[in-house]
KOLTIVO-672482 format. One record per residue (C-alpha): residue number from 0; residue in one letter; chain; x, y, z. Coordinates in steps of 0.2 Angstrom, whole numbers, plus 5000, padded with zeros to 4 digits. Layout:
<rec resi="NUM" resn="A" chain="A" X="X" Y="Y" Z="Z"/>
...
//
This chain:
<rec resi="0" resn="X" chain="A" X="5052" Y="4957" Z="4926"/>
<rec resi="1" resn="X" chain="A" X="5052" Y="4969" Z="4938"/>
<rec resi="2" resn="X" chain="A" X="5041" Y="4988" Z="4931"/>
<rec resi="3" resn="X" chain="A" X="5051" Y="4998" Z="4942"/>
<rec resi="4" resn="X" chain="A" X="5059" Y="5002" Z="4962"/>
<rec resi="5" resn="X" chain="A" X="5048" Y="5014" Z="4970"/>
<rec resi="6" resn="X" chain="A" X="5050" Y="5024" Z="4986"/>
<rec resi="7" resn="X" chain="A" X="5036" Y="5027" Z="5000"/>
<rec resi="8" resn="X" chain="A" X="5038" Y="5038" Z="5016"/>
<rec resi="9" resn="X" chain="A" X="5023" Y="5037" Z="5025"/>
<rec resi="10" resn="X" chain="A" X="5031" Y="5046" Z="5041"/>
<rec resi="11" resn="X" chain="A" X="5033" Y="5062" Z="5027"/>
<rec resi="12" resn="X" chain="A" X="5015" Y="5065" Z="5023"/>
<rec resi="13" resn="X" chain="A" X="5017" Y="5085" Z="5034"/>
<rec resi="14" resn="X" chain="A" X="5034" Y="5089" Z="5026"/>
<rec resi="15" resn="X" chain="A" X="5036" Y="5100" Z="5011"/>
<rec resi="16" resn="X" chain="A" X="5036" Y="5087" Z="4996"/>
<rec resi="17" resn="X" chain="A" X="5050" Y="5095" Z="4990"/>
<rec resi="18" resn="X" chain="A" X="5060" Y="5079" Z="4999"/>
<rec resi="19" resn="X" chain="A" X="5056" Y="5067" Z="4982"/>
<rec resi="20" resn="X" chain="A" X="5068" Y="5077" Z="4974"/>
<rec resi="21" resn="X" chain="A" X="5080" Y="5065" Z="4983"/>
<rec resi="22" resn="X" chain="A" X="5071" Y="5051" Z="4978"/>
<rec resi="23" resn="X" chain="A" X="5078" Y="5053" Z="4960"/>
<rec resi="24" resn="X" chain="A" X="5095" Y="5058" Z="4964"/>
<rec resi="25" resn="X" chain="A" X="5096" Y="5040" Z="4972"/>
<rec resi="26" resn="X" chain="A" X="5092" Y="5032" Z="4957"/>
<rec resi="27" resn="X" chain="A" X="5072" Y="5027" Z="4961"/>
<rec resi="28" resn="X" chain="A" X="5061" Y="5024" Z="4947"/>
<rec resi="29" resn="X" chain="A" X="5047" Y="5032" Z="4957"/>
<rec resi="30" resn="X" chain="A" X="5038" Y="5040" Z="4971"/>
<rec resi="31" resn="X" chain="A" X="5020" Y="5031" Z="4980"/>
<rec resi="32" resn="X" chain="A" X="5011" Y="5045" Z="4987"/>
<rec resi="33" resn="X" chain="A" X="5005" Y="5042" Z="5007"/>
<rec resi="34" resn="X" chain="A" X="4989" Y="5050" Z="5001"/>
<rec resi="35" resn="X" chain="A" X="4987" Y="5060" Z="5018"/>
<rec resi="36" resn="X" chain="A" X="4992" Y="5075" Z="5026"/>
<rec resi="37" resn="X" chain="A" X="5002" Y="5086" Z="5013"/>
<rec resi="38" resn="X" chain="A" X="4999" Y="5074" Z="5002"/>
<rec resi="39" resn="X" chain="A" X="4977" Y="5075" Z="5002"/>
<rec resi="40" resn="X" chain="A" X="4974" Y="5074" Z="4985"/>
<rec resi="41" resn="X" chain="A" X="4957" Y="5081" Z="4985"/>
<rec resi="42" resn="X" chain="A" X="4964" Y="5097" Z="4992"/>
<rec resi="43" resn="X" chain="A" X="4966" Y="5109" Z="4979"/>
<rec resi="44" resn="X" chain="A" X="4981" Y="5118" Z="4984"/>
<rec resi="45" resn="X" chain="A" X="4990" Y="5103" Z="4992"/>
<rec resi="46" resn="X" chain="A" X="4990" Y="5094" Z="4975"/>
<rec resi="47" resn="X" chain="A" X="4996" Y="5109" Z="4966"/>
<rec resi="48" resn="X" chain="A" X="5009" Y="5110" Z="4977"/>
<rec resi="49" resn="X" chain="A" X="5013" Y="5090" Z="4973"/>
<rec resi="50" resn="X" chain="A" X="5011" Y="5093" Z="4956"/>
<rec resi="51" resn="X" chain="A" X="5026" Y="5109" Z="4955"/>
<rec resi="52" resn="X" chain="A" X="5037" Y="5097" Z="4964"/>
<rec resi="53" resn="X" chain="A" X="5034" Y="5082" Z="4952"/>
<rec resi="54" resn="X" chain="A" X="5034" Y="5094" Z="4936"/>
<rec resi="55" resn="X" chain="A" X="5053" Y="5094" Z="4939"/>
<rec resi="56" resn="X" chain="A" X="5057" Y="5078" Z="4940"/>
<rec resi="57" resn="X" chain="A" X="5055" Y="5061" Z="4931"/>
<rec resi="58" resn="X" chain="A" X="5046" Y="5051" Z="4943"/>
<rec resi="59" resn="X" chain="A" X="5033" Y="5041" Z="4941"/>
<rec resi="60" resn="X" chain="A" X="5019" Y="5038" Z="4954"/>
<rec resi="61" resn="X" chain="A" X="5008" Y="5026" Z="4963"/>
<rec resi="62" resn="X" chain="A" X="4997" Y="5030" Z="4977"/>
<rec resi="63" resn="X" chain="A" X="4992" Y="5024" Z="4993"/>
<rec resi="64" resn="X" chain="A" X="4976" Y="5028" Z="4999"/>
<rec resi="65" resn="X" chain="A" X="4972" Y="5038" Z="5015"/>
<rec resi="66" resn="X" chain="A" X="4968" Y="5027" Z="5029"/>
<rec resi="67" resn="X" chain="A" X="4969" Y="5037" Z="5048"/>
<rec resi="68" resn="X" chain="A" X="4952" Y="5034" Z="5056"/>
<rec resi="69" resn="X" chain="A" X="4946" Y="5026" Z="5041"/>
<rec resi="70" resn="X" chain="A" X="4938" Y="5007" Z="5043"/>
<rec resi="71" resn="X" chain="A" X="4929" Y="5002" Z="5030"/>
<rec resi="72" resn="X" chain="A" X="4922" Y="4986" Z="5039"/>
<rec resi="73" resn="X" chain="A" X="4913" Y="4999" Z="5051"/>
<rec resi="74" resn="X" chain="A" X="4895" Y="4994" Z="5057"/>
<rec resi="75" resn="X" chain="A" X="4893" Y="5011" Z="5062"/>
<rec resi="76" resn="X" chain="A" X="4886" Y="5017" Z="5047"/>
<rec resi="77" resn="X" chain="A" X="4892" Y="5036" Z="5045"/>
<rec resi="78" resn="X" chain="A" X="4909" Y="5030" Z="5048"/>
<rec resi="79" resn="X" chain="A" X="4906" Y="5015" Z="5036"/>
<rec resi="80" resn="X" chain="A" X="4901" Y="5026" Z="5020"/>
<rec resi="81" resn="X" chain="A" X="4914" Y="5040" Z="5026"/>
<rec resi="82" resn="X" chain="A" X="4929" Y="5028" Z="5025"/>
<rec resi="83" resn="X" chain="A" X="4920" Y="5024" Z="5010"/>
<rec resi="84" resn="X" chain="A" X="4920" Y="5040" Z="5001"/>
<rec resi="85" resn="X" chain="A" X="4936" Y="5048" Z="5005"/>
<rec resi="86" resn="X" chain="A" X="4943" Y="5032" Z="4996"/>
<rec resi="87" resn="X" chain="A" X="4936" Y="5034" Z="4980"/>
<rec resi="88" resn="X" chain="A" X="4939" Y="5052" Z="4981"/>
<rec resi="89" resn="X" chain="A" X="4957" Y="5049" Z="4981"/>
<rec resi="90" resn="X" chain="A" X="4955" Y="5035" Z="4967"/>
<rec resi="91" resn="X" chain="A" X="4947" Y="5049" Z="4958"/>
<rec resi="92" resn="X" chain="A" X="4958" Y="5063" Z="4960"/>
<rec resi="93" resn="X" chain="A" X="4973" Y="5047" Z="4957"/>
<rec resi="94" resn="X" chain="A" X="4969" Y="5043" Z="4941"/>
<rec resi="95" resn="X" chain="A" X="4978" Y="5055" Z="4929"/>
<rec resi="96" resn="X" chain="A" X="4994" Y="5053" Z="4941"/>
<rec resi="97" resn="X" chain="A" X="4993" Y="5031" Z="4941"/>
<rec resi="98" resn="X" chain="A" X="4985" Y="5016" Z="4937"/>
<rec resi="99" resn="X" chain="A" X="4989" Y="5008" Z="4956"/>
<rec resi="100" resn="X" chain="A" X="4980" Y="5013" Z="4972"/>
<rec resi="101" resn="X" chain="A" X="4984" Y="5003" Z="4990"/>
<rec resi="102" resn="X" chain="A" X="4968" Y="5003" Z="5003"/>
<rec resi="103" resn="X" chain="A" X="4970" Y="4996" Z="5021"/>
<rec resi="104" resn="X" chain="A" X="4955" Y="4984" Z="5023"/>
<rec resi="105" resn="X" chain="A" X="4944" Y="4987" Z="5039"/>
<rec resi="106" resn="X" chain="A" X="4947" Y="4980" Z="5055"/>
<rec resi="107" resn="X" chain="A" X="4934" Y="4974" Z="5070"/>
<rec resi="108" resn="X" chain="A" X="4928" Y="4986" Z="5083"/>
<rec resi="109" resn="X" chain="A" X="4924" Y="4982" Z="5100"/>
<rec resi="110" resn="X" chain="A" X="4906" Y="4981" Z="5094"/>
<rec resi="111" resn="X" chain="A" X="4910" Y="4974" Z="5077"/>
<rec resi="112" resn="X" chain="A" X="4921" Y="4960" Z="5088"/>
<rec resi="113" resn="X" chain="A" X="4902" Y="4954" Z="5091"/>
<rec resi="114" resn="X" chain="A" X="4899" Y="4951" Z="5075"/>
<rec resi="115" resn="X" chain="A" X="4912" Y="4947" Z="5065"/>
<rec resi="116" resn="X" chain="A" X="4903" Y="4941" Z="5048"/>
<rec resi="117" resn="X" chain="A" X="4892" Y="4958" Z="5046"/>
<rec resi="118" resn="X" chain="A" X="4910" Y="4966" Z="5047"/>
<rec resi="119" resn="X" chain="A" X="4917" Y="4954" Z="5034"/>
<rec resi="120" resn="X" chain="A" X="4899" Y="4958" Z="5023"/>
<rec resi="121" resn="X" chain="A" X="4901" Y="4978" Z="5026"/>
<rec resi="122" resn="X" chain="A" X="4919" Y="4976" Z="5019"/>
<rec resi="123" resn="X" chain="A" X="4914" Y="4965" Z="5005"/>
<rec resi="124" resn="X" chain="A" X="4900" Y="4978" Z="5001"/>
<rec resi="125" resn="X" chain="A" X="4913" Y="4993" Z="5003"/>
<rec resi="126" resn="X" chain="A" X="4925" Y="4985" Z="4989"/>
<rec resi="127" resn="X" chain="A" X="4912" Y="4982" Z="4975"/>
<rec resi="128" resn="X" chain="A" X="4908" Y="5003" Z="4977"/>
<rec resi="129" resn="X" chain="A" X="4926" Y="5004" Z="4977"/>
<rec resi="130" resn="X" chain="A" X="4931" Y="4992" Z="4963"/>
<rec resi="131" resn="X" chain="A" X="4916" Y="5000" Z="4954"/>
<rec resi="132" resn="X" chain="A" X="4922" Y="5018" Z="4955"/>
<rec resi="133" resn="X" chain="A" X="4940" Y="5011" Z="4950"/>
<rec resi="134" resn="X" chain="A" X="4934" Y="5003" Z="4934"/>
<rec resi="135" resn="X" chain="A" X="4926" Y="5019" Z="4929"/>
<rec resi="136" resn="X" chain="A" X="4944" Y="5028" Z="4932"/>
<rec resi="137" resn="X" chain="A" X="4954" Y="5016" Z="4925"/>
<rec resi="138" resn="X" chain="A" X="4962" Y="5012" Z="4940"/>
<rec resi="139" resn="X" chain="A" X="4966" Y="4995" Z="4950"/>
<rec resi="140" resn="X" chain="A" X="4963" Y="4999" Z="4966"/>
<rec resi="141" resn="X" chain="A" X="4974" Y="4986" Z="4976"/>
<rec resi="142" resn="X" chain="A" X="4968" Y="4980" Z="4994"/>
<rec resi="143" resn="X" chain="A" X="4983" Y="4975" Z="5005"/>
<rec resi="144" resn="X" chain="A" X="4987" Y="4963" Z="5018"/>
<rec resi="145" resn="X" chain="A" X="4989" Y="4971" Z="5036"/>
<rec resi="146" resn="X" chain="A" X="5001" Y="4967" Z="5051"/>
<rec resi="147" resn="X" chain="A" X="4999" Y="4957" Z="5068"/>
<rec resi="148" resn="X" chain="A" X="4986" Y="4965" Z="5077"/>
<rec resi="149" resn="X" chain="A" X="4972" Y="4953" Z="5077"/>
<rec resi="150" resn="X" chain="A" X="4958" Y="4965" Z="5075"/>
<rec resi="151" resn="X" chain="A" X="4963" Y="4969" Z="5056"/>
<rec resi="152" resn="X" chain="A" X="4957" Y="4960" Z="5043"/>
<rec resi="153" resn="X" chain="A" X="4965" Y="4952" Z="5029"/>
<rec resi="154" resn="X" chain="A" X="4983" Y="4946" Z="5039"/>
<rec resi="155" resn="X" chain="A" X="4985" Y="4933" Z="5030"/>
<rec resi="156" resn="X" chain="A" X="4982" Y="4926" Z="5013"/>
<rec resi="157" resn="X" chain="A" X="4966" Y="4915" Z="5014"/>
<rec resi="158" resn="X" chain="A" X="4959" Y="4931" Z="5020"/>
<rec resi="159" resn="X" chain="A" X="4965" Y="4943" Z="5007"/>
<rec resi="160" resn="X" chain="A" X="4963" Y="4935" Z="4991"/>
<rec resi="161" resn="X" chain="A" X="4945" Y="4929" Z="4998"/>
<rec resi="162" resn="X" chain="A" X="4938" Y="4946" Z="5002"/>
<rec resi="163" resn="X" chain="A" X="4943" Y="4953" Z="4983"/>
<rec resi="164" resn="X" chain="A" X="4935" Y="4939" Z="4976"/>
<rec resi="165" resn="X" chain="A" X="4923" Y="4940" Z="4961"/>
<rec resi="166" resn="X" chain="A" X="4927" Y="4960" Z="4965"/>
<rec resi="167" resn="X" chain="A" X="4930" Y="4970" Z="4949"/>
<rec resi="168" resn="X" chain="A" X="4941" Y="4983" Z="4949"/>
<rec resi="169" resn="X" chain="A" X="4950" Y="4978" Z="4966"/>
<rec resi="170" resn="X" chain="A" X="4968" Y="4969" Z="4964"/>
<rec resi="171" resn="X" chain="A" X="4981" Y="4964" Z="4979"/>
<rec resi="172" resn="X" chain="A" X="4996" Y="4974" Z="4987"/>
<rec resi="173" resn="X" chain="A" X="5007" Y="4962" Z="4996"/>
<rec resi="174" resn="X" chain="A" X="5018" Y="4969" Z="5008"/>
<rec resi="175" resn="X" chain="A" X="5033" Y="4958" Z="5015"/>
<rec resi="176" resn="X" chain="A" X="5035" Y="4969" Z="5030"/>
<rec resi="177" resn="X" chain="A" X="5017" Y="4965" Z="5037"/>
<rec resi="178" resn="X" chain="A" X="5017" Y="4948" Z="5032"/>
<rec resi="179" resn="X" chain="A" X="5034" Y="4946" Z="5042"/>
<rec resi="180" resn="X" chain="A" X="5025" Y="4953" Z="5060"/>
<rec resi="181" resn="X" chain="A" X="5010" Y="4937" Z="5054"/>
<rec resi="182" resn="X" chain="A" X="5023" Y="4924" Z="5052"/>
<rec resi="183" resn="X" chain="A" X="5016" Y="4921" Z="5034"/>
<rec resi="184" resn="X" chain="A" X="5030" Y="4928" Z="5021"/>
<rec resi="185" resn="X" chain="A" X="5030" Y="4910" Z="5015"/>
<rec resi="186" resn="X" chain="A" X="5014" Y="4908" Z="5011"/>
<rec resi="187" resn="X" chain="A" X="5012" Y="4927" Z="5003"/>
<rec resi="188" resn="X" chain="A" X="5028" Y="4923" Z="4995"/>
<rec resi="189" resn="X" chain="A" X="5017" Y="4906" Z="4986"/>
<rec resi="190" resn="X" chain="A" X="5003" Y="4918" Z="4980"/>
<rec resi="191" resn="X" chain="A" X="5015" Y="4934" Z="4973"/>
<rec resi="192" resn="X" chain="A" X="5011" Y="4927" Z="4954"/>
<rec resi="193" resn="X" chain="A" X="4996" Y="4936" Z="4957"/>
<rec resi="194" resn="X" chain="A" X="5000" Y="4950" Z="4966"/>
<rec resi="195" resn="X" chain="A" X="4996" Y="4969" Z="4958"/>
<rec resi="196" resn="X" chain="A" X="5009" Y="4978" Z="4968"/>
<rec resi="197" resn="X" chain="A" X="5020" Y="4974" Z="4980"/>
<rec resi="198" resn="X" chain="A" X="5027" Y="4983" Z="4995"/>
<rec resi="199" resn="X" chain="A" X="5045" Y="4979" Z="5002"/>
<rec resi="200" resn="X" chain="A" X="5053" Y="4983" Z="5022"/>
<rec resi="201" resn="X" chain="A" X="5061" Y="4976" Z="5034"/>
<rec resi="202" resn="X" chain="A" X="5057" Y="4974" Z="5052"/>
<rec resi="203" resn="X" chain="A" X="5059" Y="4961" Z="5069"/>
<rec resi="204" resn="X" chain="A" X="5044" Y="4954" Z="5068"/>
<rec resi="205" resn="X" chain="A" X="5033" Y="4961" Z="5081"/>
<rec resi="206" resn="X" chain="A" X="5030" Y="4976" Z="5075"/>
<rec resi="207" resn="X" chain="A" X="5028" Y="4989" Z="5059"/>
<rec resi="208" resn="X" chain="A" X="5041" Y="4997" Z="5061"/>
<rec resi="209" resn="X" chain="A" X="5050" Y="5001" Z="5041"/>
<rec resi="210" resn="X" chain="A" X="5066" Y="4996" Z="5044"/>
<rec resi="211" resn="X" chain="A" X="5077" Y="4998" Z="5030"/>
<rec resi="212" resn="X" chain="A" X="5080" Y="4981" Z="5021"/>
<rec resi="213" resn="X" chain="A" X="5093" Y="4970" Z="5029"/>
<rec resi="214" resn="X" chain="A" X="5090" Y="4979" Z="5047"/>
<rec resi="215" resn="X" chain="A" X="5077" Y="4966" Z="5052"/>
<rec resi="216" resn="X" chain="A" X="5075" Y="4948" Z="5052"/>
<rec resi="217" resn="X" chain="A" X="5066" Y="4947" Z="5034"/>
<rec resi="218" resn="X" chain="A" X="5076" Y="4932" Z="5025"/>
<rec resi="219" resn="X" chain="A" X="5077" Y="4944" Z="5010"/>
<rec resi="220" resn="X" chain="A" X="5088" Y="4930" Z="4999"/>
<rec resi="221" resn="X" chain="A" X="5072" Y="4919" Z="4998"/>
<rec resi="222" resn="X" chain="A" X="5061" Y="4936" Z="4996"/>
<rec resi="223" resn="X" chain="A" X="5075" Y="4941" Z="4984"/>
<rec resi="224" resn="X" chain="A" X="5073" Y="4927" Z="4975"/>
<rec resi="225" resn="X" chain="A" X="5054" Y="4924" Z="4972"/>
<rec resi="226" resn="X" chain="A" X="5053" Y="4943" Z="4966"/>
<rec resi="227" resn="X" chain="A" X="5063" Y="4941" Z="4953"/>
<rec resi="228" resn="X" chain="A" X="5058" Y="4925" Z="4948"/>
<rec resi="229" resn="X" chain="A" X="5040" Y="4926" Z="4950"/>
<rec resi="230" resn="X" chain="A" X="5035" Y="4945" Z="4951"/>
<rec resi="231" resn="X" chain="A" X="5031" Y="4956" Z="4937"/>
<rec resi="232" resn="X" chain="A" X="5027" Y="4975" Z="4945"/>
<rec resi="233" resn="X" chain="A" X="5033" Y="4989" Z="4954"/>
<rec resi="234" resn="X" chain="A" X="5040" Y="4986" Z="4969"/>
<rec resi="235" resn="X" chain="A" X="5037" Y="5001" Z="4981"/>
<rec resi="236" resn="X" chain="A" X="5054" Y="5001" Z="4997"/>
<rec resi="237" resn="X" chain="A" X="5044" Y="5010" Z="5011"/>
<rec resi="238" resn="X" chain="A" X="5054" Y="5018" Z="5024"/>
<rec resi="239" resn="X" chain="A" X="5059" Y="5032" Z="5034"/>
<rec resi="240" resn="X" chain="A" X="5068" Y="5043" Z="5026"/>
<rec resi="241" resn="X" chain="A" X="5080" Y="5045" Z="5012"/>
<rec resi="242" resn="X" chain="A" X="5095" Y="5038" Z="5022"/>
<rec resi="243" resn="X" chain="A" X="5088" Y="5022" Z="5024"/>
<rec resi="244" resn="X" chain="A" X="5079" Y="5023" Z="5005"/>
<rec resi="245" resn="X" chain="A" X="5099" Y="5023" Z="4999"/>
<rec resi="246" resn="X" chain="A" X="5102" Y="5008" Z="5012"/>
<rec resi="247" resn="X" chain="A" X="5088" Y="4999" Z="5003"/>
<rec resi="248" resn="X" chain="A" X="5092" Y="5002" Z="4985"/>
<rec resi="249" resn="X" chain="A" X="5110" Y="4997" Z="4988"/>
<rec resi="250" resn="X" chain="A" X="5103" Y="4978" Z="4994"/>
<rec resi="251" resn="X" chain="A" X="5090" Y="4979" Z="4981"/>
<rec resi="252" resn="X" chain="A" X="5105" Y="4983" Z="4967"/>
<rec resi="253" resn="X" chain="A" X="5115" Y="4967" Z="4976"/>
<rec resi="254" resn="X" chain="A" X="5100" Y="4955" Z="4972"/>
<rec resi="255" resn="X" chain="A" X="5106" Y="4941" Z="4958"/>
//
């Protein structure tokens, strides 16, 4: 059964939150905060602002970890234990607002591209600090798959579910969108029993680009139907805007 229909807006996070208000009119269960921009929650006066918007309404929340310049599969080491800390600050600073925090996972530099397994290790290592820092706040913190650019990690599922492995404290985000650009919505779609969150938008399947659903070539009557047979958590519509987060919940409220 399906925990709830959340919006996410990650071409948002410099506006005024006061835009989620929308997000309730529309009928959404809840709001996944971009961690970034507005939205840092480790800035003091940022998330005072987020929390006077959210005292007046009902939503519930999920985060998605900060990611901009971040690669926690770094072999340059500042940069590695950097990408480190700022997520597990936001986990921190998440966990009286959620129990469900996105990462990114890292992605190979032209100096990591030489070697490809210390990178996998670093982002191995990186997760058990993370997972461990999760644990402690309660949180799951959910490492998700990653689009069609061959220098990420984690594009497909072998990849992903094998990096979390053994890790406690770390879960799965998958997100349909990305696995459209790899080709893989199939094969992601076989392994969603065990997803911790789930990410839903649409696209042609080249590129990121948040289409609303039913705007891209997503076959969303297959997708449609292993969600609500085989999925049992939030489901999180990232978009644009609110135009096309009403677009989206009218498909999802057609769904048999």
């Amino acid at each position: 059964m399906i925990a709830g229909y959340y919006f996410s807006s990650s071409s948002k996070v410099w506006e005024d939150p006061e835009w989620i208000l929308g997000i309730e009119e529309l009928g959404y269960d809840g709001w996944e905060i971009s961690a970034d921009g507005n939205y840092r929650l480790d800035d003091p006066k940022k998330r005072a602002r987020i929390d006077e918007v959210l005292s007046s309404t009902t939503l519930d929340i999920t985060v998605h970890a900060p990611y901009g310049d971040l690669n926690l599969a770094s072999i340059n080491y500042p940069i590695w234990r950097e990408s480190i800390r700022q997520i597990c600050l936001c986990i921190e600073h998440a966990a009286d607002l959620t129990d469900r925090v996105t990462l990114h996972p890292g992605y190979l530099s032209p100096l990591s591209k030489l070697d490809p397994g210390r990178a996998w290790a670093l982002q191995k290592e990186a997760l058990g600090e993370i997972g461990a820092v999760a644990v402690d706040c309660g949180v799951l913190a959910c490492l998700e798959n990653m689009i069609s650019i061959k220098e990420f990690l984690c594009r497909d599922p072998g990849e992903l579910f094998g990096m979390i492995d053994g890790i406690e404290g770390i879960g799965v985000t998958i997100d349909i969108g990305h696995a459209n650009t790899t080709s893989t919505i199939d094969e992601f779609l076989h392994h969603l029993p065990a997803a911790n969150h789930l990410h839903i938008h649409d696209n042609h399947g080249r590129t990121d680009e948040h289409l609303a659903l039913m705007k891209g070539t997503v076959n969303w009557k297959k997708v449609s139907r292993a969600i609500l047979d085989t999925y049992t958590g939030i489901v999180v519509v990232e978009g644009r805007n609110l135009k096309e987060a009403e677009e989206s919940l009218t498909v999802i409220r057609g769904w048999q």
